[in-house]
VOGU-3710 file (C-alpha; in Angstrom, 3 decimals, decimal comma):
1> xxxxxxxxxx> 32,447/61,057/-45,760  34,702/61,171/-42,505  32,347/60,516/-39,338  33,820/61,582/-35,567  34,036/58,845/-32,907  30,573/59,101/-31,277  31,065/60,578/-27,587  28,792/60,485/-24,889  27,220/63,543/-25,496  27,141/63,270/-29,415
11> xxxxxxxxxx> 23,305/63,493/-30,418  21,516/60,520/-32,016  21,158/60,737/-35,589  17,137/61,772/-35,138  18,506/64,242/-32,486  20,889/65,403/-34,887  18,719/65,841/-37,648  16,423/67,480/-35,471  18,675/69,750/-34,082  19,965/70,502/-37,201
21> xxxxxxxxxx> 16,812/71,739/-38,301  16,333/74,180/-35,448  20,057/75,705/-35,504  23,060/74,576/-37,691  21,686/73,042/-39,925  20,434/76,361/-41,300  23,436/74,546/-41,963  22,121/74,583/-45,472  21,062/78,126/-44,869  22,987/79,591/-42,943
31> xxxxxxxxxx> 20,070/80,536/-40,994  19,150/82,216/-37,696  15,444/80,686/-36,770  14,780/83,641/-34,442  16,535/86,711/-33,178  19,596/86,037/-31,495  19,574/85,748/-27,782  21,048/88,989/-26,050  21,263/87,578/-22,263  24,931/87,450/-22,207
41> xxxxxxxxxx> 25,741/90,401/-20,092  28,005/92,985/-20,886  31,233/91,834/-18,925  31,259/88,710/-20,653  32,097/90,506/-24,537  34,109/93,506/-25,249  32,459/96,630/-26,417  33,928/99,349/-28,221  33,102/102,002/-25,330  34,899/99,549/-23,100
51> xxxxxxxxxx> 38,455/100,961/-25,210  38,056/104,175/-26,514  40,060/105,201/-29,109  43,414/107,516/-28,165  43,865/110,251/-30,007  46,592/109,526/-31,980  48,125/106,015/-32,573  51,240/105,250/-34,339  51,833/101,743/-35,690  55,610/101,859/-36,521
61> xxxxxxxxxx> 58,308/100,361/-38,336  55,674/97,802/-39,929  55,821/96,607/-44,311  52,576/98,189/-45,249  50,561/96,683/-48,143  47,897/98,859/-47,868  47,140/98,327/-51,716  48,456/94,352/-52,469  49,569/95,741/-56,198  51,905/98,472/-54,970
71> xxxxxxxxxx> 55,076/97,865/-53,755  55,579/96,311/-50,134  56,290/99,713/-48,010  59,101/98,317/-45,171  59,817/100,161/-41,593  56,927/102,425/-42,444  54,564/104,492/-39,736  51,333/105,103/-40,271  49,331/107,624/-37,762  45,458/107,355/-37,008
81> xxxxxxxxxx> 43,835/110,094/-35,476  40,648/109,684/-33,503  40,650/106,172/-36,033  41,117/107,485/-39,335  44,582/107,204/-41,433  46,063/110,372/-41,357  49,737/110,335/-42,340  51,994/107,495/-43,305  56,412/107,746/-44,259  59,608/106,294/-43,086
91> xxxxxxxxxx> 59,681/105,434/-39,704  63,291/107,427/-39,885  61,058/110,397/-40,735  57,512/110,349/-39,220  57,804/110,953/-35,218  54,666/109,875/-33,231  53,296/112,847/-31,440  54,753/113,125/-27,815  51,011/112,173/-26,882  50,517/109,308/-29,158
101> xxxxxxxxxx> 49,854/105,435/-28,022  52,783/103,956/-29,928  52,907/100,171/-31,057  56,044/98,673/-32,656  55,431/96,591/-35,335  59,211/95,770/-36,056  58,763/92,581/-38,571  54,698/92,565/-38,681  52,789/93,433/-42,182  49,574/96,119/-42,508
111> xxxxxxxxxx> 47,164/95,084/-44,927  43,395/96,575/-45,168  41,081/94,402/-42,698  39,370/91,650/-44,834  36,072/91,954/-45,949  33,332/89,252/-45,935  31,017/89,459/-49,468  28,578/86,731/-48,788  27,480/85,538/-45,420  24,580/84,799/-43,402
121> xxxxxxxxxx> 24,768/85,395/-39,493  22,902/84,372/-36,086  23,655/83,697/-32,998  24,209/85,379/-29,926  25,464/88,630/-29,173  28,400/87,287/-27,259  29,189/84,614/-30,286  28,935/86,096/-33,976  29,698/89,244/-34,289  32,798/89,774/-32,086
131> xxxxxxxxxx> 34,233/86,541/-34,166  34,714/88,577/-37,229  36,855/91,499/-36,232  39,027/89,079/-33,731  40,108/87,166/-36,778  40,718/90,364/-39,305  37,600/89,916/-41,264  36,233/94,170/-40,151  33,244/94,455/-42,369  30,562/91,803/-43,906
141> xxxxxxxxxx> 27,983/91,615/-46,276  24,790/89,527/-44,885  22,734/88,500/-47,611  19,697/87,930/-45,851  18,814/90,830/-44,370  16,532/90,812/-40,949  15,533/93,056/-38,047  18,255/91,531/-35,598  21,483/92,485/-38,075  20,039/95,912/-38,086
151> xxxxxxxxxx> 19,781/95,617/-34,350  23,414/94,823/-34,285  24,689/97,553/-36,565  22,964/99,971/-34,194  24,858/98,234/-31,104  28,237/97,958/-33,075  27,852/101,609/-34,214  26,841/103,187/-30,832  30,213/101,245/-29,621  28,301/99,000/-27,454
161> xxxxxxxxxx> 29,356/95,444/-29,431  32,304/94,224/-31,071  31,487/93,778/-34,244  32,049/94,121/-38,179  30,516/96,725/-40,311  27,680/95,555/-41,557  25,880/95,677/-44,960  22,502/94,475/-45,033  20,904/92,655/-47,783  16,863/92,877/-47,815
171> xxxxxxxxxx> 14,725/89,651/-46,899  15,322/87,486/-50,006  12,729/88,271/-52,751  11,877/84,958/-55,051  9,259/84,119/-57,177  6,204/82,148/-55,944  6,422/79,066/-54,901  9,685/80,003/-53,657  12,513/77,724/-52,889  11,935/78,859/-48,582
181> xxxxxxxxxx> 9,162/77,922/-47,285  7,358/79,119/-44,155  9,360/77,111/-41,375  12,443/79,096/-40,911  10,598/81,694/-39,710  12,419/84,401/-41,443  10,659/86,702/-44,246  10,921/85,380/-47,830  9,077/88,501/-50,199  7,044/86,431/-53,226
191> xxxxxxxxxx> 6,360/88,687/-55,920  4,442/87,304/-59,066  4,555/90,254/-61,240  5,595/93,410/-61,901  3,630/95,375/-60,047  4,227/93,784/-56,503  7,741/93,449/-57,566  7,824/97,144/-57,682  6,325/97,551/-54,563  8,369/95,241/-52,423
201> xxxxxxxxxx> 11,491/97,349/-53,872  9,793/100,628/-52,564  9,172/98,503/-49,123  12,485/97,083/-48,553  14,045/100,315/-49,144  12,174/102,353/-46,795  12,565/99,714/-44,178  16,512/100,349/-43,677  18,003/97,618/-47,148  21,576/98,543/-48,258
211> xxxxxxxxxx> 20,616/96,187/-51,301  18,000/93,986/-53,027  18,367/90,577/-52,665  17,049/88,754/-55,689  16,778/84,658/-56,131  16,611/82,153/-58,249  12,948/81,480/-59,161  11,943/84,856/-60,352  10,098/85,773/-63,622  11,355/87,634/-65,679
221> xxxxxxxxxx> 8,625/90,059/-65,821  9,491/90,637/-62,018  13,033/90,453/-62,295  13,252/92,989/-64,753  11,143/95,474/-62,641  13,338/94,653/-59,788  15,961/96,206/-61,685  14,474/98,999/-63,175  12,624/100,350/-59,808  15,894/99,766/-57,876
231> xxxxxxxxxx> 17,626/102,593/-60,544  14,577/104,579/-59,819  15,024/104,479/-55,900  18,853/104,599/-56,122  18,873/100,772/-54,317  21,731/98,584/-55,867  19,949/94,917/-56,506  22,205/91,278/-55,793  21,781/87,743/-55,203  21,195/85,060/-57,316
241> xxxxxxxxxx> 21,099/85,004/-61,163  17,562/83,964/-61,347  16,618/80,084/-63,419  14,902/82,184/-66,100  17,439/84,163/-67,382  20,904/84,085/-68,835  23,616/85,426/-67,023  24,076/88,045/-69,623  20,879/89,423/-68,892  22,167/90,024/-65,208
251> xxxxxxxxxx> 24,622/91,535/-66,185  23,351/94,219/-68,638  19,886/94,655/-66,092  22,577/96,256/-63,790  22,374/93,530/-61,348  25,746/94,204/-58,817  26,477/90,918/-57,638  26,007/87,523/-58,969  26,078/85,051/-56,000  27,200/81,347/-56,770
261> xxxxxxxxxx> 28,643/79,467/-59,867  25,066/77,077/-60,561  24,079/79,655/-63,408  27,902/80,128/-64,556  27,803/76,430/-65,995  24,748/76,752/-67,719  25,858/80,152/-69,448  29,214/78,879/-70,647  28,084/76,096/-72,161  27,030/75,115/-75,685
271> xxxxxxxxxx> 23,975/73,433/-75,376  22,551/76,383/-73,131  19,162/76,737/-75,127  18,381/73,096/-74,511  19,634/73,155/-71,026  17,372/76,270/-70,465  14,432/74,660/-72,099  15,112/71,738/-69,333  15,197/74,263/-66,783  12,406/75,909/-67,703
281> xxxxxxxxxx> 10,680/72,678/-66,595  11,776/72,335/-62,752  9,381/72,535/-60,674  8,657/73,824/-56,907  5,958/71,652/-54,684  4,078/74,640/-53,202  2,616/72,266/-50,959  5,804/71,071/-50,008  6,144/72,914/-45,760  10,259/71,942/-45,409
291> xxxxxxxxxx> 12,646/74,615/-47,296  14,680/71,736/-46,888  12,777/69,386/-48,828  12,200/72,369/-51,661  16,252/72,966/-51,791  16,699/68,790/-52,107  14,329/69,145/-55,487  15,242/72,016/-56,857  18,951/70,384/-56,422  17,939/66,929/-57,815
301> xxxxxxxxxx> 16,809/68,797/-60,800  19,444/70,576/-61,673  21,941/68,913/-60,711  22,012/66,547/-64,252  21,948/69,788/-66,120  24,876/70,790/-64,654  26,471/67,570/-65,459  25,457/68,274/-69,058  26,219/71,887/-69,019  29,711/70,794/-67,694
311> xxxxxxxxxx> 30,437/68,143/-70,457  29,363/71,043/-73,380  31,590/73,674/-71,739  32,470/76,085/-74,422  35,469/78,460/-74,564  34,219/81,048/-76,707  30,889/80,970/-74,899  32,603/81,378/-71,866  34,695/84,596/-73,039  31,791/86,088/-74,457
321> xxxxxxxxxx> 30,418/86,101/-70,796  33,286/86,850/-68,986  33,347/90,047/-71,423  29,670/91,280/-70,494  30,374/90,859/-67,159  33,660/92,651/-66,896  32,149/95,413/-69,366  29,169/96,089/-66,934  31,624/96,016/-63,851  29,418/92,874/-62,626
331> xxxxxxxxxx> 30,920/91,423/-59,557  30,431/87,598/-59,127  31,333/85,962/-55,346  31,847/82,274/-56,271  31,730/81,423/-52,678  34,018/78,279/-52,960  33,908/77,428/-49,719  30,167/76,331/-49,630  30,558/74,417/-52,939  33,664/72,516/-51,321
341> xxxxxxxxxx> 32,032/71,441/-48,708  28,926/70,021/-50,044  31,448/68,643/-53,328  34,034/67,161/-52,134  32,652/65,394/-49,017  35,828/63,176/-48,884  37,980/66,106/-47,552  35,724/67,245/-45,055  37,791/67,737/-41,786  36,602/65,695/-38,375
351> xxxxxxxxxx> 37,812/68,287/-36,320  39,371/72,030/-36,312  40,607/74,630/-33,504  38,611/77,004/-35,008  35,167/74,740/-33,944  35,659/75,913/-30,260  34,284/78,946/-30,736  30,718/77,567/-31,664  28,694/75,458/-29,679  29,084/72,257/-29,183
361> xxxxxxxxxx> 25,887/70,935/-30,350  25,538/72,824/-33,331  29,520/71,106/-34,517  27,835/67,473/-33,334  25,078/67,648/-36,071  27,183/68,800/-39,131  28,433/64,917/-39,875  24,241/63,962/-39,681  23,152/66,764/-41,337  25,672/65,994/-44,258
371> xxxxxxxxxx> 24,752/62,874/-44,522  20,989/63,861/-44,629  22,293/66,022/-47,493  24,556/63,808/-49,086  23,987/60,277/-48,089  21,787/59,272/-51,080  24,555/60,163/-53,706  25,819/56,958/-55,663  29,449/56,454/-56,379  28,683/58,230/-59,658
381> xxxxxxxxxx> 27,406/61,109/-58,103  29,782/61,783/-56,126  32,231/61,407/-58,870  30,353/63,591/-60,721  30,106/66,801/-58,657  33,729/66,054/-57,799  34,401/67,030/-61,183  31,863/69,346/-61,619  33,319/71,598/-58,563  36,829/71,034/-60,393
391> xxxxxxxxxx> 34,962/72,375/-63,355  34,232/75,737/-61,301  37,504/76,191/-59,837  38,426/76,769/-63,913  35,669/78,788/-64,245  36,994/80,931/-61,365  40,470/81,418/-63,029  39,647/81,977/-66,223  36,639/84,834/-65,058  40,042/86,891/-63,426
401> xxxxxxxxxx> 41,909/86,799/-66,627  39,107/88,020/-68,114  39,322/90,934/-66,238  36,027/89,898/-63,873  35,850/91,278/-61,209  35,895/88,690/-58,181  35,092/89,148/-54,347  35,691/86,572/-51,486  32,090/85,419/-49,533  31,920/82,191/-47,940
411> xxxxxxxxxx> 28,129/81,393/-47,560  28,556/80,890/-43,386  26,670/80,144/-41,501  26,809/76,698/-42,950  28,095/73,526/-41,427  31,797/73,057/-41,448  32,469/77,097/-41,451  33,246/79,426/-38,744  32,001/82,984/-39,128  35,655/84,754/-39,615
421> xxxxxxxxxx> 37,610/81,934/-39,943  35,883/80,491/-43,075  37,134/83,657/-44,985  40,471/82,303/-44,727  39,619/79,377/-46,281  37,960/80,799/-48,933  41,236/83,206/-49,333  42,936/79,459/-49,508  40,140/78,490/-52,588  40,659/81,150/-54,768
431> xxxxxxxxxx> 44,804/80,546/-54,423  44,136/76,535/-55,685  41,760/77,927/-58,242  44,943/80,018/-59,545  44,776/83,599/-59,010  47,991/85,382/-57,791  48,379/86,140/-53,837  48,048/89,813/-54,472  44,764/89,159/-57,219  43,444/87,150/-53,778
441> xxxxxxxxxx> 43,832/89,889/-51,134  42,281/92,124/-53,500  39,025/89,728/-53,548  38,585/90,400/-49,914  40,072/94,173/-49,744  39,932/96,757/-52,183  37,719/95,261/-54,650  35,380/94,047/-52,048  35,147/97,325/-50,694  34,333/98,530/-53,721
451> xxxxxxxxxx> 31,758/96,493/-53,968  29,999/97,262/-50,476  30,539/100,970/-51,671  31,963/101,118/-48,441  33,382/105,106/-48,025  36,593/105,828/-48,156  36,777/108,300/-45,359  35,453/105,516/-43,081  37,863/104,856/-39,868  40,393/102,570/-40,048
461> xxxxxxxxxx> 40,269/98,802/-40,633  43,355/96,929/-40,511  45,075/93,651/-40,326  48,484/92,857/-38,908  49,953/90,193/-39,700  53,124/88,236/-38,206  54,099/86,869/-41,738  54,076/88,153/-45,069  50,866/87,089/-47,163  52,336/88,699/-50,570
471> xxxxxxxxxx> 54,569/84,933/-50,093  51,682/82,633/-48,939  48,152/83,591/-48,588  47,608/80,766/-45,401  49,685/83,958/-43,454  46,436/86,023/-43,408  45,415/83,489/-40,223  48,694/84,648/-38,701  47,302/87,519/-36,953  49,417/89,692/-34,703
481> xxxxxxxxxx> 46,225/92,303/-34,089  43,715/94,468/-35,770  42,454/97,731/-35,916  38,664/97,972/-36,183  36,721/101,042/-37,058  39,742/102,721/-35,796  40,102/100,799/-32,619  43,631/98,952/-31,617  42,973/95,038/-30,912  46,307/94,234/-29,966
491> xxxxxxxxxx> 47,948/90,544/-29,008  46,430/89,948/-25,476  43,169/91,786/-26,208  42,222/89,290/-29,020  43,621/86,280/-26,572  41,150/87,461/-23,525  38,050/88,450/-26,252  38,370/84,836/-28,000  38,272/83,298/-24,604  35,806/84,918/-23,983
501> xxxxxxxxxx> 33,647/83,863/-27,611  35,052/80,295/-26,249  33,099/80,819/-23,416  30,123/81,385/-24,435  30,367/78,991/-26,794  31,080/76,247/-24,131  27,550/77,494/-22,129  25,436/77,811/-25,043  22,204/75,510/-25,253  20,531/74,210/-28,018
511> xxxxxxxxxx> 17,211/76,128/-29,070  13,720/74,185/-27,620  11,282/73,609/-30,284  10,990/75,255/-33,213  9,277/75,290/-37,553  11,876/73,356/-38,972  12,140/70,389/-36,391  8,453/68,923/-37,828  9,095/69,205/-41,212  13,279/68,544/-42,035
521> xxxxxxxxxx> 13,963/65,347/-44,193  16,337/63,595/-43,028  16,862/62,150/-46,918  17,022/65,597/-48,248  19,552/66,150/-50,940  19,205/70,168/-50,425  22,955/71,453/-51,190  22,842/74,143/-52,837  24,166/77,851/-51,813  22,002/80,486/-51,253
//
């Protein structure tokens, strides 16, 4: 794995780990270990009060691609009043208004603003959210839902941050013992049976949840009245396909989302019932304080069945599946970023542009805290999960012939991934796993939208691009400006509002103290998505 020069302000590897316990290295999590720090004052980050919307804006003579199956529209206008799409035709026959704000895009391309289907954000108010609408990514879905996001949602609505539109998982709900323990100091809901399953459904819903976020160590017993309570309260349920059950199962519960490809291998293979019955048998120290010790075992253990599930891989298995899930319009977010990064540790980059706009600290620990993660894998390991992540890329393709529908979600905040910026990459992913340019946009656009049930009368979010993306999907990082929630970003407003994310990220400190610093493991072998 590709270690950076040390410099003189690189941590030592105990500093590292440490750090990495406290603040990136929720790099395994993706984790904020309190509420973000709101200091920065207000000069220092744009707000959307600080540009109020004209009227009427007219972005003309741009190639829309509105929808990335229809045909390319070319020296096209498209009007927005007070932010919402209102006309679009021929630049030769739509005039702007006499009182419109008029931007030529002469040679620029209008897509939908990307949307983000699996993340996890923290930070500061100055850092995260402005980063995702700067780089075209204008709504999210954070899957671990806790009173800061809603905090921000509040700000971002009221116009007072930059940010994405955000929907908000609830606080992960898992079986007991969990896979999180105590020390991140964020709420993980333990229900044992059906009952308390129930009521933590009723709870998270009256306490603000878009969704339901389910994991991966539920009963059934619980799972299933997870499902059937969230019909009752009209509360879609997500996450993780929980160890107990076939994917099928998710799929015909009414589950939404299916986070991940772990459970994919398992359920398109043909030794599944033995597999299971192995499964069935990993075990959870209860005793054990560090999440990230609890992540390394649950990994350890499953990571030969994968291995196995791999080898017995089964085609007609695997269509049976991809069937039930396209039947039961089941999305699944393979989040190929995360699994890149954690299984193919040759390629991981030693340095990026993009890592400027984080601090400095939290980029030092990500080499220590991957070796924490990684270090104790053999040459055969390695090789193994090189193949096995090779394995999901097929998995991937063959889902979207099978008519499955796919969304784009990157599992950031976790080490080597910058909240906006990774979306790209996993744009990039889903391209080398095979699916067609316009089958990608659509993975991070319209079918992602769908998915978010985001409303259609919402104001405008869009992209615009300097190059074509229909010809190479790396053009989506070409950005020429954005419009978010109906509000014109143009060229030297993202160049000042990145500077000013650069900034902060330059004068940001690491966090003092802190749950996680007592109990990480530095030999921890925890990488797995959540």
């Amino acid at each position: 794995m590709p270690k950076p020069a040390r410099s003189p302000h690189a941590p030592t590897r105990r500093e590292a780990l440490g750090t990495a316990a406290l603040g990136t290295a929720a790099a395994l999590t993706g984790l904020a270990l309190a509420p973000p720090a709101t200091a920065t004052p207000a000069s220092n980050h744009v707000t959307r009060a600080d540009r109020p919307k004209p009227p009427v804006l007219a972005l003309t003579h741009a190639t829309l691609l509105l929808n990335p199956h229809a045909r390319p529209l070319p020296d096209h206008t498209l009007l927005l009043t007070e932010g919402r799409v209102t006309a679009t035709g021929p630049s030769a026959q739509l005039k702007p208004p006499p009182h419109a704000q008029v931007v030529d895009l002469t040679g620029k391309y209008v897509i939908p603003g990307l949307i983000e289907s699996h993340i996890h954000t923290s930070g500061d108010d100055a850092l995260t959210p402005p980063l995702f609408p700067l780089t075209g990514v204008t709504s999210i879905r954070e899957m671990w839902g806790q009173p800061f996001h809603h905090a921000w949602r509040r700000k971002i609505s009221a116009g007072t941050l930059l940010g994405p539109r955000f929907v908000i998982a609830s606080p992960i709900v898992d079986g007991p013992p969990s896979i999180w323990a105590k020390d991140t100091g964020l709420s993980v809901l333990e229900v044992a049976d059906a009952k308390a399953a129930r009521a933590t459904v009723r709870s998270v819903k009256r306490e603000g949840a878009d969704f339901v976020k389910v994991y991966s160590r539920l009963s059934p017993e619980a799972y299933y009245a997870i499902a059937d309570e969230s019909k009752r309260q009209g509360i879609p349920f997500a996450g993780h396909c929980p160890d107990t059950l076939p994917m099928s199962r998710a799929a015909t519960s009414g589950q939404r989302s299916i986070e991940h490809l772990h459970a994919m291998l398992l359920a398109t293979s043909s030794r599944e019932r033995d597999i299971r019955k192995a499964l069935a048998k990993v075990r959870i120290d209860p005793n054990d304080p560090s999440s990230l010790s609890r992540y390394g075992s649950w990994f350890r253990q499953v990571h030969p069945l994968e291995w196995q599930a791999m080898r017995s891989y089964d085609k007609g298995r695997a269509r049976r599946l991809f069937d039930t899930l396209a039947e039961h319009g089941t999305y699944v977010t393979p989040t190929l970023t995360i699994h890149n990064h954690l299984e193919r540790t040759a390629d991981l980059p030693t340095s990026s542009p993009d890592w400027k706009y984080l601090p400095a600290w939290s980029v030092a620990s990500w080499p220590y805290v991957w070796e924490a993660m990684t270090g104790s894998r053999t040459p055969e390991d390695t090789a193994r999960i090189r193949r096995i992540y090779e394995h999901r890329l097929t998995l991937v393709s063959e889902m979207h012939r099978a008519g499955v529908r796919l969304t784009a979600g990157t599992d950031t905040s976790t080490g080597y991934a910058v909240p906006g910026f990774s979306l790209h990459e996993e744009l990039r992913l889903l391209a080398e796993a095979g699916l067609p340019t316009r089958d990608v946009l659509t993975t991070a656009t319209t079918q992602a939208a769908q998915l978010l049930r985001l409303p259609t009368s919402r104001p405008a979010d869009l992209l615009i691009l300097n190059a074509n993306p229909l010809t190479n999907i790396r053009h989506t990082r070409d950005i020429h400006s954005v419009v978010n929630a109906g509000h014109y970003l143009g060229p030297a407003d993202r160049t000042r509002l990145l500077a000013d994310v650069e900034k902060a990220a330059a004068e940001s400190t690491p966090p003092e103290g802190g749950a996680l610093s007592a109990t990480a493991t530095p030999g921890c072998a925890c990488n797995a998505p959540h």
